[in-house]
C-alpha positions in Angstrom: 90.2 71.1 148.2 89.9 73.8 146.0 93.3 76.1 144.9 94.8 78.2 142.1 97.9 76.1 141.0 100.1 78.6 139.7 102.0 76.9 136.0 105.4 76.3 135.4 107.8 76.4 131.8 107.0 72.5 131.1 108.9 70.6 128.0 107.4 71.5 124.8 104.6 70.5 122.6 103.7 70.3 119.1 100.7 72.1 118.2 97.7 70.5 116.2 94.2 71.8 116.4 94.1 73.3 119.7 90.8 74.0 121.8 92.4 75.7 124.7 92.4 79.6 123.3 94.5 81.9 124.9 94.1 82.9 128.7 91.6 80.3 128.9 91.1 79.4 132.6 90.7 75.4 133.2 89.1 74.0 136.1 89.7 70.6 136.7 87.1 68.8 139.3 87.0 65.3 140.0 87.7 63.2 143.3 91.3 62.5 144.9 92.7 61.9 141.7 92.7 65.5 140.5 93.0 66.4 144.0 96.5 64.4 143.6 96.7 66.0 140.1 97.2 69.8 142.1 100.1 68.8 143.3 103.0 70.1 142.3 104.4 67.1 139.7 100.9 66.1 139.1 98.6 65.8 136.0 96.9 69.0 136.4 100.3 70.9 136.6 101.6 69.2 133.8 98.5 69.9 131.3 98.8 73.4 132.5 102.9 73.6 131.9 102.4 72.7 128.6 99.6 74.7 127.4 102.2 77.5 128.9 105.3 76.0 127.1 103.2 76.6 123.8 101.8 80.4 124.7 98.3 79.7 125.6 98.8 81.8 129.0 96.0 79.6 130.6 94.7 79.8 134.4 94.0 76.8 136.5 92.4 75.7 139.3 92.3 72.7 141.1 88.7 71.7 142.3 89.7 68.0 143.3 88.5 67.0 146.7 89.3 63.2 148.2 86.8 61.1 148.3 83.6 62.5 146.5 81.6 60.5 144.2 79.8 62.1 141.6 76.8 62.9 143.8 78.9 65.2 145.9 81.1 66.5 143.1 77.7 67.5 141.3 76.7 69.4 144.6 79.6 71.5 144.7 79.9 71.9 141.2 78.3 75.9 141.4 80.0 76.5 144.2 83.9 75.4 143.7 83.9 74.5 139.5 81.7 76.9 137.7 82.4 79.9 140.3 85.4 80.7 138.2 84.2 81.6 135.0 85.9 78.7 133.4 86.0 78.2 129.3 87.1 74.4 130.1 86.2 72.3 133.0 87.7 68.6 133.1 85.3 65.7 135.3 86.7 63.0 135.9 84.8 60.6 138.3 84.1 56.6 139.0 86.0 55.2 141.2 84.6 56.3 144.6 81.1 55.6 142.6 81.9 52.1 142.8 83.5 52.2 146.1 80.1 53.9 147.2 77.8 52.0 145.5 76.1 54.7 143.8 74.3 53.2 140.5 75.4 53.5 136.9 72.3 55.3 136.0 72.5 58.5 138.5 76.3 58.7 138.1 75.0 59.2 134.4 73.1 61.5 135.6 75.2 63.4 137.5 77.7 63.6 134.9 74.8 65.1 132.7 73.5 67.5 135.2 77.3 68.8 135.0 77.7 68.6 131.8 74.2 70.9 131.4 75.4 73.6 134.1 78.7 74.3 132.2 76.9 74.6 128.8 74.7 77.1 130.2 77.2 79.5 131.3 79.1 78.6 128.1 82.2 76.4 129.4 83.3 73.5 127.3 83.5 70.2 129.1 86.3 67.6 128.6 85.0 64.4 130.5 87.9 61.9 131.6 86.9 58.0 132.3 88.3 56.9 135.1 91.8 55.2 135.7 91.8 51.4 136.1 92.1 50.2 139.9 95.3 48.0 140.5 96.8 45.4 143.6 95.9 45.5 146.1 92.3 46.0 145.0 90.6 42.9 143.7 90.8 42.9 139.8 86.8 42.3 139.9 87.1 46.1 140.7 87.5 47.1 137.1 84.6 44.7 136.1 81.9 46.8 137.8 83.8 49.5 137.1 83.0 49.2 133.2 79.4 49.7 133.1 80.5 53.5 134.4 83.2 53.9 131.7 80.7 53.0 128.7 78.1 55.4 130.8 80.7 58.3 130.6 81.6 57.4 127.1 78.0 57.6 125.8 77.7 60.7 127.8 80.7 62.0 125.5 79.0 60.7 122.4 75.7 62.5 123.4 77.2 65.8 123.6 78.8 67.1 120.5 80.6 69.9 122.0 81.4 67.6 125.1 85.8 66.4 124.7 86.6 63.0 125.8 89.8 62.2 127.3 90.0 58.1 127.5 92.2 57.3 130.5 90.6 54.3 131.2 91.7 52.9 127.3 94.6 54.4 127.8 96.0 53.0 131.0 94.4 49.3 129.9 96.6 49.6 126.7 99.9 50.6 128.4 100.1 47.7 130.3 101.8 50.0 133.0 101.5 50.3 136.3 100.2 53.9 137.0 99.3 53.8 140.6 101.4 53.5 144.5 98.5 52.4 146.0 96.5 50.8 143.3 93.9 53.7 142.8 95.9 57.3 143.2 98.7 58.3 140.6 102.2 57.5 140.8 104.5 60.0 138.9 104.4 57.7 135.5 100.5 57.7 136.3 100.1 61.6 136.6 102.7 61.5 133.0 100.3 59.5 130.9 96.9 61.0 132.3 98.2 64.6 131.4 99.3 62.8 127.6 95.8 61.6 127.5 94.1 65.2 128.2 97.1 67.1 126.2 95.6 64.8 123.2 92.3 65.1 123.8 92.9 69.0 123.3 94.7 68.9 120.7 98.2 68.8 121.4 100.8 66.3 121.0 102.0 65.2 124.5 
């Protein structure tokens, strides 16, 4: 599902080094966690609220869609992420890789293929592990899942201009529950996954 989601006056933030410049547009494509994160109280609002709050003026667009693994999110990544003219795009991917069963080595390379396209028309990348799963999913879950973090956390490494944004550190080091369904954001979820982008940016959440 692909939309403009229009920003809101969020509560302030402190300004560090920032990487978003002004009227930077921000596409943020991932699976139905940033499809969740369009909404209207959800992570990708809230990033975009509070590069507003400070004056960056930025545009956004949601290019979330439920249930795509990185092989379908790479497919439509011309067509409904890059189509913009975006100076940032965020990925975040993983879960539905695992649910699917695609392996750790072509979601690598899926995230690379990305990461390629959107350095050749000049658009930073910020690439986002993905969230921990929680009950009622079987905690063995998150054990496959960590051979596709560390992938996605080389990737980062790799790529000097590439941003990572940790979520799945951060959410293993709250201790919190930041799902209602044990893989989609609740409101406390969508909170500390925009802190996690917000600081990967530069800005104090």
């Amino acid at each position: 599902m692909l939309a403009r989601r229009e920003p809101t006056v969020g509560s302030s933030t402190s300004l560090l080094e920032p990487l978003v410049r002004l009227g930077a547009r921000i596409v943020f494509h991932g699976d139905s966690v940033t499809w969740y994160g369009g909404f209207p109280e959800g992570w990708c609002r809230l990033v975009e609220a509070r590069l507003m709050a400070i004056g960056r003026d930025v545009a956004g667009f949601c290019s979330g869609f439920s249930g795509d693994n990185s092989t379908q999110m790479v497919a439509r990544f011309a067509s409904e992420a890059l189509c913009y003219g975006p100076d940032w795009v965020t990925i975040m991917a993983g879960i539905n890789d695992v649910y699917d069963g695609v392996p750790v080595a072509t979601y690598k390379a899926n995230l690379a293929a990305m990461i390629t396209a959107a350095e050749a028309r000049k658009c930073r990348v910020l690439l986002m592990t993905p969230n921990l799963v929680e009950p009622p999913h079987n905690p063995s879950f998150n054990e496959t899942m960590a051979a596709y973090v560390t992938a996605c956390r080389e990737l980062a490494g790799a790529h000097p201009a590439v941003v990572l944004a940790d979520v799945h550190a951060a959410h293993l080091a709250s201790g919190e529950t930041w799902t209602f369904d044990g893989a989609h954001p609740n409101e406390l979820g969508h909170q500390r996954i925009a802190a996690t982008v917000l600081q990967a940016f530069g800005l104090e959440a």
